[in-house]
Residue, then its C-alpha position, 0 to 999 in steps of 0.5 A: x685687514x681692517x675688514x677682515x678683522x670687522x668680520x672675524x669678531x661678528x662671529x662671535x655673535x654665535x658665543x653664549x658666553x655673556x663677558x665675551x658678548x658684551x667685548x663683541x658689543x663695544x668692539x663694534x661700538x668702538x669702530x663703527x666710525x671708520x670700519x666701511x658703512x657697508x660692513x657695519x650695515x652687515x651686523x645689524x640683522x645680528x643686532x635686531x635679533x639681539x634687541x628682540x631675544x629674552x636675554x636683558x644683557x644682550x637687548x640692552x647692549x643691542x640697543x646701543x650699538x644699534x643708536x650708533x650705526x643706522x640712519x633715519x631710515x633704518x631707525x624707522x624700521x626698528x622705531x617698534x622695537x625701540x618705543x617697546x623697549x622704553x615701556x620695557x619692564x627691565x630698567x636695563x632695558x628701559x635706560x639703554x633704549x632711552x640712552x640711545x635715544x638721547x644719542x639718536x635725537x642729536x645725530x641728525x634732525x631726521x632722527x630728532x623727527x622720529x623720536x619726538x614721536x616716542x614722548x608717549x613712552x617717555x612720559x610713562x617711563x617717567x613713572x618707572x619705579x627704577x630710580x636710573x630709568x625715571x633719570x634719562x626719561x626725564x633728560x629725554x623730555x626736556x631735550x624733546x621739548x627743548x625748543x618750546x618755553x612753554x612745553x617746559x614751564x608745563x613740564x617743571x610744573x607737571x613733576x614738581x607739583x606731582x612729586x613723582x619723582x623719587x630718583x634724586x638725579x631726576x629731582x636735581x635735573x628738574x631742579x636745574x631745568x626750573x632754574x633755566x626756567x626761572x632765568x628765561x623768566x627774569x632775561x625776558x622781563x617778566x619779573x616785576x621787581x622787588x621778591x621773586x615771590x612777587x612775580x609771574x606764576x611760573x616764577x612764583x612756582x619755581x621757586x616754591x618747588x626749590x624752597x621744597x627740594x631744600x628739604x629733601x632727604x638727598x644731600x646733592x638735591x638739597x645743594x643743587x637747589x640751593x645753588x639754584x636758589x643763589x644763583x638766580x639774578x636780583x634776588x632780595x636777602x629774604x628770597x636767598x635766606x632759605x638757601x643759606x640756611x640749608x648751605x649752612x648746615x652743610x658747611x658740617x659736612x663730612x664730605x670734603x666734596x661737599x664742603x667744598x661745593x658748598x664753600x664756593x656757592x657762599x664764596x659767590x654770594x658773599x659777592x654780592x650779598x656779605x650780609x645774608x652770608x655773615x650768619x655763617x662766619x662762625x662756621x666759617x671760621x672753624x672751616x680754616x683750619x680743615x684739612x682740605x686747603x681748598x676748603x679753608x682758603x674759600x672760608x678765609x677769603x669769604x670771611x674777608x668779604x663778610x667780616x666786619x671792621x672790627x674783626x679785621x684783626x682777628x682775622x689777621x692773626x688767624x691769615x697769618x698762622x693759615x699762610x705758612x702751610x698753604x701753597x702759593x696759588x692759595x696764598x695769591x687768593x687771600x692776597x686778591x681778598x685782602x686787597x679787596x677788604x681794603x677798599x672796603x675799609x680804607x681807614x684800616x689801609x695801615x693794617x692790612x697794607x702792613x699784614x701784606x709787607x710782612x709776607x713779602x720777607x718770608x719765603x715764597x715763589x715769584x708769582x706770590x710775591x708778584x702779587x703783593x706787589x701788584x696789590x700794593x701799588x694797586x691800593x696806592x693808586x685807588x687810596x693815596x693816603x697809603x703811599x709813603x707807607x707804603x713805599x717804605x715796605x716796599x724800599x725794606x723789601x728790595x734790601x733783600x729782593x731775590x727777584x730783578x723784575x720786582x726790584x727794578x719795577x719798585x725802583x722806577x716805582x720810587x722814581x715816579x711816585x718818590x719826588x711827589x712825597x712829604x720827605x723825597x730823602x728818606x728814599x735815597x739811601x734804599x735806591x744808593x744801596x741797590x746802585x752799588x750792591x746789585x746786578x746791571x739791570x737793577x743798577x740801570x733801574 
């Protein structure tokens, strides 16, 4: 049946209705994979045909069904047709040839062979004035030189030094494979310490070309190279400050995507290097109150990173009124931030471990609560001044604890950590209470 079917829609191929050629194209691309290899093999004079007509719609489609159904062998015979079609002045054509290129130079190492013959075309397909022909010929470059370091550093050099670039998915992919580069270069040793600007040629040049595409006139060139920029390893401040500057100004952004893509790239930095992030916490704190939760939870919990001890609490009180409206995986964030700030400041321990206390009488699921607790006990353990106070929020909130595994893991908590205090007897009547007010399982705790 299957067969039967195969054969009763290669018929079609005698159709000049062009919506119907193109249903006759995906059918064959769909099942080319479990019909019988020696049917599909049938339909490839149909499809050779098709590359070679004056129709675009049909070569293209052509193109692609044919990457998925021959062998080296029979790519061989058509490589012609196909190095033509690269050159091709429809970048329909042109795009569709080095798409199915792309997939035929991953399906085996034998076709890998005959496309790595194509690079002359490939390269001239680069200068193609279609913006979505200059994208896949420059991804069909690098995958071709893929193996060879050098190869690339010459290919990165060569486009970022011309500009000919104008497709901006071209410039991010070149933007991206300078940042591999520039990877390689540091992972290999060859970064002498101190500014990347300091370094190897190739280093030097790469990041010039990234410091460059900040001031492209694309928004996704400019975040990608800034992301570039902030994720390369042992960065100096000065070397970042470009690339914060430019994340800056998108923290303004109209688009809630790109806020948000921004956020998380400063969310990283603050990391690592609070102070080269601080410049934005004014922007950052406007960014609490946007309408995309997201976005106002990384600007909270990168303002904990990089605020200072005396806007501790200011940034309290902007938490407090942000917590209530967000839901429970974003709270478990902050609550991770606040634990983190901290460490950072132990002599504010009073404030933030009070700040946490309160939140857990107010109303929430199991995993939040569970992580106030978890972070409690955490800052208890790391800074032993914050102990008694401690257990105290924590015997106020098992008075009114609807989860058994959060008051039994507080009572023997008490027992541990209880005797070991200044005044053992203030714990008492909390643990009394819960003996005769509670279920089994807390009572035995």
């Amino acid at each position: 049946h299957r067969s039967a079917v195969f054969f009763g829609v290669t018929k079609l191929f005698m159709s000049d209705d062009a919506s119907l050629r193109r249903m006759v194209y995906l059918f064959i691309k769909e099942v080319a994979e479990t019909c019988n290899p020696d049917d599909v093999i049938i339909v490839t004079s149909s499809l050779t045909k098709d590359m070679t007509c004056d129709v675009d719609l049909y070569r293209a489609n052509a193109l692609r069904v044919l990457a998925r159904i021959i062998d080296a062998a029979m790519l061989g015979a058509i490589e012609r047709y196909v190095k033509q079609a690269i050159v091709d002045s429809s970048g329909m054509v042109a795009s569709a040839a080095l798409v199915s290129a792309t997939h035929l130079f991953v399906a085996a190492p034998e076709n890998a062979v005959i496309v790595r013959r194509w690079i002359g075309e490939t390269q001239e397909a680069t200068a193609s004035p279609n913006e979505m022909v200059q994208f896949h010929a420059i991804q069909l470059m690098y995958q071709i030189k893929s193996t060879d370091r050098l190869a690339i550093s010459k290919l990165v050099q060569q486009f970022s030094q011309k500009n000919t670039l104008r497709s901006p998915l071209a410039v991010t992919c070149l933007v991206r494979y300078t940042a591999k580069l520039l990877h390689d270069e540091i992972a290999q040793g060859r970064a002498s310490g101190g500014s990347i600007q300091d370094g190897t040629p190739i280093m030097r040049g790469g990041y010039k070309f990234l410091e460059s595409c900040l001031r492209h006139k694309e928004d996704m060139v400019i975040y990608e190279a800034a992301r570039a920029i902030c994720g390369l390893p042992n960065l100096e401040p000065q070397d970042l400050s470009p690339a914060i500057n430019s994340l800056q100004a998108a923290l303004s952004s109209p688009s809630p995507a790109m806020r948000f893509a921004t956020m998380k790239t400063l969310a990283n930095v603050a990391a690592s290097h609070p102070r080269v992030v601080s410049k934005c916490n004014e922007d950052l704190e406007t960014l609490i109150a946007d309408a995309n939760r997201s976005v106002a939870t990384l600007a909270i919990t990168t303002l904990l990173k990089t605020g200072s001890e005396n806007s501790i609490d200011r940034l309290l009180k902007q938490i407090s009124a942000f917590l209530t409206d967000i839901a429970d995986e974003y709270k478990i964030t902050v609550v991770k931030s606040l634990q983190q700030l901290c460490f950072t400041y132990p002599s504010r321990h009073r404030v933030i471990v009070g700040f946490l206390s309160n939140f857990l009488r107010e109303e929430g699921g199991f995993d939040f609560k569970r992580s106030i607790v978890a972070g409690i006990i955490n800052l208890m353990n790391q800074i032993p001044e914050t102990t008694e106070s401690s257990l105290l929020h924590l015997c106020e909130f098992i008075e009114d604890c609807e989860f058994t595994m959060l008051s039994t893991q507080i009572l023997n908590l008490l027992g541990e950590m209880g005797p070991s205090t200044s005044a053992p007897a203030r714990y008492i009547r909390f643990i009394y209470n819960r003996v005769i007010l509670e279920n089994s399982a807390v009572r035995a705790a």
